[in-house]
C-alpha positions in Angstrom: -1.3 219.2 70.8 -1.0 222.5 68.8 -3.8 223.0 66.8 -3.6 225.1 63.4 -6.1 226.1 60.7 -5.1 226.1 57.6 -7.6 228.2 54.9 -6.3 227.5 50.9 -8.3 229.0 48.3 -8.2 227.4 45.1 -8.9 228.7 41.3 -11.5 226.3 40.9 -15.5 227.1 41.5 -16.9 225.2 39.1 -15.6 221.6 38.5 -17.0 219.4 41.3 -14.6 216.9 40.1 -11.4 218.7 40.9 -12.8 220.3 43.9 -13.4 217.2 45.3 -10.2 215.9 44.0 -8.2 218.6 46.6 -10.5 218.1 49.2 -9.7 214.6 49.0 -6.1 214.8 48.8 -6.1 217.6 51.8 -8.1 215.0 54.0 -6.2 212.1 52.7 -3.6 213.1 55.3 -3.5 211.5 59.0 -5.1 213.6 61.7 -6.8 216.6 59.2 -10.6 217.2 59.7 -12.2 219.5 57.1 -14.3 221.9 58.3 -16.0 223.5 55.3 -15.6 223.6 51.3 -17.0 226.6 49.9 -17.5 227.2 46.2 -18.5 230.4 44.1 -18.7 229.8 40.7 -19.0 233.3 40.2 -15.9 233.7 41.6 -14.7 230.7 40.6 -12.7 230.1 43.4 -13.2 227.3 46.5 -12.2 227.9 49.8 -11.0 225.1 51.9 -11.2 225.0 55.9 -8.8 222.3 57.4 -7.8 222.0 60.9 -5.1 219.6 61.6 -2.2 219.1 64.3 0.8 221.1 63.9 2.9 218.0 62.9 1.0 217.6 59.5 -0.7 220.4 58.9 2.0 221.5 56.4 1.7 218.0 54.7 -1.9 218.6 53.8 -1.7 221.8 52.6 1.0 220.5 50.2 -1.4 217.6 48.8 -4.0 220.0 48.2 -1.5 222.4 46.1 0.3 219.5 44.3 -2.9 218.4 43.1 -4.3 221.8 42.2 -1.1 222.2 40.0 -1.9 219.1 38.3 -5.9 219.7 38.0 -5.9 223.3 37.2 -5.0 225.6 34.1 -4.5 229.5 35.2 -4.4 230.2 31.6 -7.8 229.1 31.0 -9.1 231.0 34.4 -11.3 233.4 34.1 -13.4 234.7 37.6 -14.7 237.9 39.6 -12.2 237.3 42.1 -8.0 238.4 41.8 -5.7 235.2 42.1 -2.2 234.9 40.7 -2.5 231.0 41.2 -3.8 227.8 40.9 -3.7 228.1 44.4 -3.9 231.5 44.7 -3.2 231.8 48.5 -2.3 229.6 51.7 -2.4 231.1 55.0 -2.0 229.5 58.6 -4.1 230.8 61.5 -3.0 229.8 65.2 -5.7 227.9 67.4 -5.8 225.8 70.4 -2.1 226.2 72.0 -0.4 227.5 68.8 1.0 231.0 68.0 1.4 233.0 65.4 5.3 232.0 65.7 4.3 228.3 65.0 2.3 229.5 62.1 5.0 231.8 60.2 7.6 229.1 60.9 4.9 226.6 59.1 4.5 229.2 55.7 8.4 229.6 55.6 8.3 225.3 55.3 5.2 225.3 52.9 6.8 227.7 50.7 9.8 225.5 50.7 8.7 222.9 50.0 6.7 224.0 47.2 8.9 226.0 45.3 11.3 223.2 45.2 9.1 220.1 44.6 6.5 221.7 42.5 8.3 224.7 40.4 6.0 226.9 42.0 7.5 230.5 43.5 5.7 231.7 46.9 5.2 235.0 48.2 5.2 235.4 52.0 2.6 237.6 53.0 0.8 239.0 56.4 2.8 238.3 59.6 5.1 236.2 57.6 6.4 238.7 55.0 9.3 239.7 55.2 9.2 243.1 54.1 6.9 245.2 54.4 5.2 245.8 50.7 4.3 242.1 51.1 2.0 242.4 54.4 -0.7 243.2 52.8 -2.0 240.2 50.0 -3.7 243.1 47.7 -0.3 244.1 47.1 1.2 240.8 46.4 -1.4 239.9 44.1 -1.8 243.2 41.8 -1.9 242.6 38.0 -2.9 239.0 39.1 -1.6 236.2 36.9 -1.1 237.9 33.7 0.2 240.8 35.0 2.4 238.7 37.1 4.4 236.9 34.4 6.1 239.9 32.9 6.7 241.4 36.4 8.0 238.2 38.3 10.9 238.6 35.6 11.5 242.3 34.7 10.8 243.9 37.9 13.1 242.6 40.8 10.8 244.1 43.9 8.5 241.6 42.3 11.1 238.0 42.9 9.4 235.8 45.1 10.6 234.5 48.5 11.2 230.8 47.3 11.9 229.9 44.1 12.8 230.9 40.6 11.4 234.4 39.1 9.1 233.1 36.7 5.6 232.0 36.9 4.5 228.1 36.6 3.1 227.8 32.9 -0.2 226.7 34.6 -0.2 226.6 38.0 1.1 230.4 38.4 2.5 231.9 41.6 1.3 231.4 45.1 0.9 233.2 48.5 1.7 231.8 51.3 1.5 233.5 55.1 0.4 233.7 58.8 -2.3 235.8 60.2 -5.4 235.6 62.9 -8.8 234.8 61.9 -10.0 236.2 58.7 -13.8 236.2 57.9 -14.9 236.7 54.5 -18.0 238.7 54.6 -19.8 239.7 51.6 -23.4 241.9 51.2 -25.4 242.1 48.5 -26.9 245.6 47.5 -29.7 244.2 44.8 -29.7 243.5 41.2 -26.1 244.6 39.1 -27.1 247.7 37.7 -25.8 249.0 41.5 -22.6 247.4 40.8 -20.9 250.9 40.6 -22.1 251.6 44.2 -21.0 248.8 45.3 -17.4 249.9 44.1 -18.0 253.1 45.9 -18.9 251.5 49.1 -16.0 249.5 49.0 -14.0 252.0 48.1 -15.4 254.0 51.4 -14.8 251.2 53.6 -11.2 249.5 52.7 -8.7 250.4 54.7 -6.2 251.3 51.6 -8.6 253.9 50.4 -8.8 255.8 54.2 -12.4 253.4 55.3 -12.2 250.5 58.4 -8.9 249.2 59.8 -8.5 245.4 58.8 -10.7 245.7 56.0 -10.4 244.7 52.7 -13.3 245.5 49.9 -14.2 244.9 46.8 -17.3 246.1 44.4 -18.4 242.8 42.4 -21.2 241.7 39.9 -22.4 237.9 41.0 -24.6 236.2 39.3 -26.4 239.4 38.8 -26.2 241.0 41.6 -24.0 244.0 43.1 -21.9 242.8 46.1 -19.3 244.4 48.4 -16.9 241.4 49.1 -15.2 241.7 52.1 -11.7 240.2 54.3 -12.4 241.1 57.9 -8.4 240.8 58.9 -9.2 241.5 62.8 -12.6 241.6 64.3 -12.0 241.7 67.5 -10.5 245.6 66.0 -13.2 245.6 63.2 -16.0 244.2 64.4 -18.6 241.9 61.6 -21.9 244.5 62.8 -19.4 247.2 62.4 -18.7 246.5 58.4 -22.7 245.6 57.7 -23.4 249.4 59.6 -20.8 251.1 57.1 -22.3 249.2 54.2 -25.7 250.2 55.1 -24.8 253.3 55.6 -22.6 254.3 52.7 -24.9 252.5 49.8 -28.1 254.5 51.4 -26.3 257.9 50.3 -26.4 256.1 47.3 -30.0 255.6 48.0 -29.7 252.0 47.7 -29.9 249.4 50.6 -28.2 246.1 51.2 -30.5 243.0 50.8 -28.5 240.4 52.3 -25.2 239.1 53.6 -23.1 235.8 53.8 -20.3 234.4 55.4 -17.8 232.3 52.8 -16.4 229.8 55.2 -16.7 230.0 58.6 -17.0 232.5 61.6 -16.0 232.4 65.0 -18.9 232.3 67.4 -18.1 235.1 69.3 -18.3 237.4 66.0 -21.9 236.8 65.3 -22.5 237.1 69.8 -21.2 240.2 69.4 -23.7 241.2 66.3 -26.5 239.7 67.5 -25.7 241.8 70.8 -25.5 244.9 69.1 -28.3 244.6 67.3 -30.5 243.6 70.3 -28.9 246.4 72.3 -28.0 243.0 74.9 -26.1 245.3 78.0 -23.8 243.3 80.0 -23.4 240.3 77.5 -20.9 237.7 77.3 -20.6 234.6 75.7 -20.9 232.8 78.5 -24.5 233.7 78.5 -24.9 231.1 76.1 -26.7 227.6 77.2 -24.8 225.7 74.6 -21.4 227.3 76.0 -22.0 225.8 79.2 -23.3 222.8 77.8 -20.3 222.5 75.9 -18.0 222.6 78.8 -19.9 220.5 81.1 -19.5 218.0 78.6 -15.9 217.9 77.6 -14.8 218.6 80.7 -13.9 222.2 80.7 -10.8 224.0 78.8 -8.0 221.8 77.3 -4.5 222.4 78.6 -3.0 223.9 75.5 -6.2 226.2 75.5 -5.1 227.1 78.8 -2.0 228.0 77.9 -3.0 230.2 74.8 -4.8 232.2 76.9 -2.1 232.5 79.2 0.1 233.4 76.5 -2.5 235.8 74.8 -1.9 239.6 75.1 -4.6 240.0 77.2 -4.9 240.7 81.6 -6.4 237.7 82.6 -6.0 234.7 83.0 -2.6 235.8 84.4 -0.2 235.0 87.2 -3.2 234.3 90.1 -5.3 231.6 87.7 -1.4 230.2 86.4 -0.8 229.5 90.5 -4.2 228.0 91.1 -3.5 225.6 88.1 0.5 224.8 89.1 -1.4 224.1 92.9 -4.2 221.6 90.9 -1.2 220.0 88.9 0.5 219.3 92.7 -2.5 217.9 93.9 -2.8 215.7 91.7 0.2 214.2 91.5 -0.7 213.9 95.4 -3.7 212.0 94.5 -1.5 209.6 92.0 1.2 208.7 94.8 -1.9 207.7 96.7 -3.2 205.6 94.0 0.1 203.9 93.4 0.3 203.4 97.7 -3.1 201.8 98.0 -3.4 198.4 97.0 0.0 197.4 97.9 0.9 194.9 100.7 4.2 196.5 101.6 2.3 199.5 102.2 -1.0 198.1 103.8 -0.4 199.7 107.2 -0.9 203.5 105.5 -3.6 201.8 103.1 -6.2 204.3 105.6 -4.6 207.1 105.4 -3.9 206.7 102.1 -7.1 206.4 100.9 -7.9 209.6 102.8 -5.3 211.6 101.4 -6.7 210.7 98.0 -9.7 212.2 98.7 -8.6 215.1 100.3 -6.2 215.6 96.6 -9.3 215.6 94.3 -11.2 217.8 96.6 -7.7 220.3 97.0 -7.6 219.3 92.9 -11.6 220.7 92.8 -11.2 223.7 94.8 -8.0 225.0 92.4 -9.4 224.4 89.4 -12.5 226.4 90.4 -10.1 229.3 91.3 -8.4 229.4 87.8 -11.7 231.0 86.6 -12.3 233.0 89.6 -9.4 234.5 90.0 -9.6 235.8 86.8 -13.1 237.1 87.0 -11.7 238.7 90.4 -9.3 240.8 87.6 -12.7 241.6 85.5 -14.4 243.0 88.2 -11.0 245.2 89.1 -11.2 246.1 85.4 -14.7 247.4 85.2 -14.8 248.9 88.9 -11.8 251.3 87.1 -14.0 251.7 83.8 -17.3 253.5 86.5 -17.4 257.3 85.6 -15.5 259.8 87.4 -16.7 263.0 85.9 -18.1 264.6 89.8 -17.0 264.0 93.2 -20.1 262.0 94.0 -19.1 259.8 90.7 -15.4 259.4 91.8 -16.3 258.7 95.6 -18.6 255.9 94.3 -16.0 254.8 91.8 -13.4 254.2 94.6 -15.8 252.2 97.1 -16.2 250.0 94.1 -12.6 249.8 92.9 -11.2 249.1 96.9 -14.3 246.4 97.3 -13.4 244.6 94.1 -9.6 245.0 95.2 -10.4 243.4 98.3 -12.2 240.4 96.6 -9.3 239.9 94.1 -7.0 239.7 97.4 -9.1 237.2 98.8 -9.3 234.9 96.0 -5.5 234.2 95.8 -5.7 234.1 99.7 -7.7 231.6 99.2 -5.5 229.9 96.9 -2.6 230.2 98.8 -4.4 228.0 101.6 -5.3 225.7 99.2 -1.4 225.4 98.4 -0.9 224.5 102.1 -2.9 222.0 101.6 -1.3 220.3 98.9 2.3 220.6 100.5 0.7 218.9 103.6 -0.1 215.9 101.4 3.2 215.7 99.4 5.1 215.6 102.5 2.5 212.9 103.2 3.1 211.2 99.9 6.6 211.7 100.4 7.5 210.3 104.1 4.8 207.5 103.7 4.0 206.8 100.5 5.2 204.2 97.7 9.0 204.9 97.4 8.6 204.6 93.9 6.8 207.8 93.1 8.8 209.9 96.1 10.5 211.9 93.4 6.3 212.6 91.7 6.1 213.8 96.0 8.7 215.9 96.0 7.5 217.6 92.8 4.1 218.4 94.2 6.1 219.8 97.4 8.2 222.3 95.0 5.0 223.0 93.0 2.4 224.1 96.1 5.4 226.1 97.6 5.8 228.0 93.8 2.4 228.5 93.2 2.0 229.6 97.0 4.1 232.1 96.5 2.9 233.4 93.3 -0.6 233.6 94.9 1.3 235.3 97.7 2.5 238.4 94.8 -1.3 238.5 93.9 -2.7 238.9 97.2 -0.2 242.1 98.3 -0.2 243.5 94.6 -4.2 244.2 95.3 -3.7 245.4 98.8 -1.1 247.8 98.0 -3.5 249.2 95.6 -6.3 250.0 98.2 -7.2 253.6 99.2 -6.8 252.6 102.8 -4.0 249.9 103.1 -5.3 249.0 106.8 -8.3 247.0 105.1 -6.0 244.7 104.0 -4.0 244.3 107.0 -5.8 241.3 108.2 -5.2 239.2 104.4 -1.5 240.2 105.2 -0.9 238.7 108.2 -3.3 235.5 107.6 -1.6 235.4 104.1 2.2 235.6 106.4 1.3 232.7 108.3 -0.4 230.7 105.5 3.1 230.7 103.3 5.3 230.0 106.6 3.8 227.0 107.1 3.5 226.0 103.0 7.3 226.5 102.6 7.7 224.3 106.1 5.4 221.2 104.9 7.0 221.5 101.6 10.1 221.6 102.9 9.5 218.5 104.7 8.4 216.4 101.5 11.9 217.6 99.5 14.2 216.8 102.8 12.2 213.5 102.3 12.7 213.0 98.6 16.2 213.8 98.7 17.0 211.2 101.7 14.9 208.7 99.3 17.4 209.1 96.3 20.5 210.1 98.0 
């Protein structure tokens, strides 16, 4: 299932009653889990965290806006923070199997929906906009509610996306859009007298004014203190240590320094990894050094299948085609292992019942083995990667470099090799599955036959695209022909389970 988080911030920091009133309505929807509820009364604003299949993720958003327009005044609003609604601003981030496609396809329905049911117009903004002035929510929102009114009517760069140009008497104007994570990151730089520094830090490190890419900032006064409120857009780009640093830095020409720091809503894990990191001046860290990571994945079981193909789909070098073959291979096997299952057991077939039983074993084992070399395969990449990162600035440097770039080579040939055997191995069983197995499932055979030979193949690409990239082709040579004889006799056995299948069905 494609997963999507869904972030609304509503007008409304103060008034438990109506704040629970959304949250209720949000979460009185099938399926929705709400993360987090974050209020400021400062700000007067609550942020909601939802995550919910992408089947009614658009349904709770709606609840929570229908019953913000009935709950909540803008005319009576006054906070620290711009809004130009009662909800001021909806946006969809992709997760587990979704894209950012799903997502803008999901505020073009919202906005819909909402414009027509509640009287409400909606700007599209971030990757959803549809021009460019509109990207960037700043934009949409300037001269906020009030400003908004006049300018919704007089000013036609100013008409909304879906519906009328005018304002809702209470409920304003909303923003709707699509966008990856967002953390909002605020820091604290002592009592309010330093509020304007905090307006100069900001002002140093927003993007708009010539500071950090995928930063937004804003000076503040809250509850008597001088923040810098912060929208980290990106941080894998803009890192959450790397906005703190800039703070710190900027309000110390000042000579003021921050006091502390909080995080409205939540973070990804790997943000504050990558702090804590940097601060500890951790070399050679990854996430993955984390007990509760592993724990995690022990646990469950290991990536889901629509997380697998997010990172597929990612734009990123690994996982990529040798991980996608050793996954198609698993995905054979199995369906090796089911035809077995359905076999054993049944008296018409009790003279294979043996061999069954064996080949079952032999599947989760082949099953095992593959999923195992989804990960390696791409750690095989990683090591490619950062054997080409080594300095090269001397001859000694560049003549070590290429020992290690030709030795990681090598093991990224011999992990798809490796693969490629374990295709054999399935397409030996789906022939098996196929020629003696329960009739009724040939057709499952004959598609574990066509997926070993595919994924063989693929594995195949992977194992010459490394050895062509050696210094001295000849060390590869012996891969070659191993890997020659390895997809000769995959295509053969897999050939056998599809002649098979097709005298099964005619």
């Amino acid at each position: 299932m494609k997963l999507i988080e869904c972030v609304p911030n509503f007008s409304e920091g103060r008034d438990a009653s109506v704040i629970d009133a959304i949250r209720g309505a949000i979460a009185s929807v099938e399926g929705v889990a709400v993360l987090d509820v974050s209020s400021d009364p400062s700000h007067h604003r609550t942020v909601i965290t939802f995550v919910a299949g992408i089947d009614v993720v658009v349904e709770a958003a709606f609840r929570g806006m229908r019953e913000a327009a009935a709950r909540i005044d803008l005319g009576k609003h006054k906070g620290e923070h711009p809004r130009i609604g009662a909800t001021d601003v909806v946006p969809f981030i992709p997760l587990d199997g979704a894209t950012m496609d799903d997502c803008i396809a999901l505020a073009r329905a919202l906005g819909a929906r909402v414009a027509s049911e509640l009287a409400i117009p909606v700007y599209l903004y971030e990757r959803a906009a549809t021009r460019p002035d509109r990207e960037n929510l700043a934009d949409v929102r300037r001269g906020e509610f009030e400003g908004l009114r006049t300018d919704i009517v007089t000013n036609a760069s100013r008409r909304p996306d879906f519906g009328e140009p005018r304002v809702h008497p209470t409920a304003g104007a909303t923003a709707i859009g699509a966008r990856p994570f967002l953390v909002a990151y605020n820091v604290y730089l002592g009592d309010k007298s330093n509020l304007p520094v905090a307006k100069e830090v900001a002002k140093a490190l927003r993007h708009s004014s010539g500071g950090l890419r995928y930063v937004k900032g804003l000076g503040l006064e809250v509850d008597g203190q001088a923040q810098v409120s912060m929208n980290l857009t990106d941080t894998e780009k803009t890192p959450l240590y790397r906005a703190f640093d800039m703070v710190k830095m900027e309000a110390q020409a000042h000579g003021v320094s921050p006091t502390w720091s909080e995080v409205v809503g939540l973070v990804p894990e790997r943000a504050l990894f990558e702090t804590a990191a940097r601060h500890l001046q951790l070399r050679g860290f990854t996430p993955e050094l984390v007990l509760e990571r592993k724990v995690r994945a022990a646990v469950s079981g290991g990536e889901s299948l629509s997380g697998f193909v997010a990172s597929v789909a990612a734009p990123t070098p690994a996982p990529g085609g040798g991980s996608v073959a050793a996954h198609v291979a698993a995905l054979g096997a199995a369906l090796a292992q089911m035809v077995a299952g359905l076999t054993i057991g049944k008296k018409k077939y009790a003279g294979v019942e043996d061999a069954m039983k064996e080949m079952a074993l032999q599947a989760a084992a082949l099953g095992n083995q593959l999923t195992a070399l989804v990960e390696r395969d791409a750690r095989a990449y990683d090591s490619v990667m950062a054997a080409y990162r080594l300095p090269k600035e001397n001859e000694e440097q560049l003549t070590a470099r290429q020992a290690a770039v030709d030795a990681a080579l090598l093991d990224a040939a011999r992990v798809p090799l490796e693969t490629a055997h374990a295709c054999a191995g399935v397409a030996r069983l789906a022939a098996l599955a196929a020629t003696q197995g329960n009739s009724n499932a040939v057709s499952d055979a004959g598609v574990a036959a066509l997926l070993a030979e595919a994924a063989c193949k693929g594995a195949a690409y992977n194992v010459r695209i490394n050895v062509a990239s050696l210094s001295d082709k000849g060390a590869g040579a012996s891969l070659l022909d191993d890997l020659a004889q390895v997809l000769a006799d995959t295509v053969r056995l897999a050939g056998e389970a599809t002649a098979a299948v097709e005298k099964a069905i005619g």
